[in-house]
C-alpha positions, 0 to 999 in steps of 0.5 A: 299787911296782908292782902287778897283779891276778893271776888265778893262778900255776900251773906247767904244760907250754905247750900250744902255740906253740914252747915247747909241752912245756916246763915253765913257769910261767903267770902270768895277768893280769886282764882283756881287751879281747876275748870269743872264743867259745872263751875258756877264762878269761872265766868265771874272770875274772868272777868277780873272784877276783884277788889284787894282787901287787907285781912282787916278789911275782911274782917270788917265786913264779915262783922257787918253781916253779924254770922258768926259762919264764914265760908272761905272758897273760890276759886281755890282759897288754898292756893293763895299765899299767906291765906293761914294768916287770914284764917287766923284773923278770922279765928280770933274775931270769935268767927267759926271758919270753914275753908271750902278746897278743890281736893288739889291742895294739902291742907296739912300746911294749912293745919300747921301753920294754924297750930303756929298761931295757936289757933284751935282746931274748933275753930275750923274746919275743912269742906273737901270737895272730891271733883267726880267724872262730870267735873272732868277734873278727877284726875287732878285729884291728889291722891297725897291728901285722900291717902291720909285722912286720919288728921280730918275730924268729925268738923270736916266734910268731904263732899261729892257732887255726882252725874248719873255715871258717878253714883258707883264710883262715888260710893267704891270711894266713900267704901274706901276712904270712911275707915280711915277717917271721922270726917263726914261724908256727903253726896249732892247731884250735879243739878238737873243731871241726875235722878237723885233717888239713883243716889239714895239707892246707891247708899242702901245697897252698900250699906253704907255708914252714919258719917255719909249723907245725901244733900240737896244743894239747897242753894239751888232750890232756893234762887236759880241754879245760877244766880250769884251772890247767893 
């Protein structure tokens, strides 16, 4: 059977994208292929301290939460082999499964494999996360997957969390990208680096659409910016 290292499993509220509020149960893989100047889990993953968990393993302990959201993330939890197969177990003990990705990784193989094992595309749903300026890692972007948005649909988000020197671009991406797709778009600041009204005001003057939201990374609000497990 399957196998991953597990950083944690721990039931919170999200903090943001649209399932912000909700009760969910977080389960964080090891590693990524990123270093974002504002990670809130490099530390954590440096340190090594996993535990490998079987899919039935993980599974098991989703249950003991009793929330029917799970957020897989990382770490980058595309990277890891096999990871469609977790996915699917989790799919089909009736949790609702939203897969949190860095914008490095093609989650199209991901959607196949899930159709594979007939597993219905309600039953997922990808947050993408496009790493601005601030992160230092927007170059590692791949252009392959925000070329091809169409198979998004409105259960899928791509965020943006933005410094002060990323509102404009920001929005020129939102500009571009929001034709092409029904997925929903939502922006947060990076926390304590921006004015977040800068933000607001942005959005007024390009006018733009109903699929694109501001967000507080309520998490934040709610215990320390940098608390873990949370």
């Amino acid at each position: 059977m399957e196998s991953f290292k597990v950083l944690e499993i721990f039931s919170s509220i999200s903090g943001e994208a649209q399932h912000a509020g909700e009760l969910t149960t977080f389960v964080r893989l090891q590693g990524c292929n990123l270093n974002c100047s504002f990670c809130d889990t490099m530390a954590q993953m440096k340190e090594n301290n996993v535990t490998d968990m079987t899919t039935t393993d993980i599974v098991r302990e989703c249950k003991l939460n009793g929330h029917k959201h799970v957020v897989l993330t990382g770490g980058e939890p595309l990277l890891k082999e096999n990871v469609s197969l977790l996915i699917a177990a989790l799919c089909n003990n009736d949790f609702e499964v939203e897969i949190e990705t860095n914008g490095t990784v093609d989650f199209h193989k991901i959607v196949d494999e899930l159709t594979e094992y007939k597993i219905p595309d309600h039953k997922y749903m990808f947050t993408i996360d496009y790493k601005m300026g601030f992160s230092g890692m927007e170059d590692r972007m791949n252009k392959e997957i925000f070329n091809h948005l169409d198979d998004l649909n409105s259960d899928d988000t791509i965020k943006f969390v933005v410094a002060e020197d990323d509102i404009e671009h920001c929005m020129e991406l939102i500009e571009k990208f929001e034709p092409n797709t029904l997925c929903k778009f939502y922006i947060s600041p990076v926390f304590g680096e921006v004015d977040s009204k800068h933000i607001v005001e942005a959005m007024q003057k390009h006018k733009l659409g109903d699929n694109v939201r501001f967000q507080l990374q309520i998490h934040k609000f709610v215990w320390q910016p940098d608390a873990r497990g949370v």
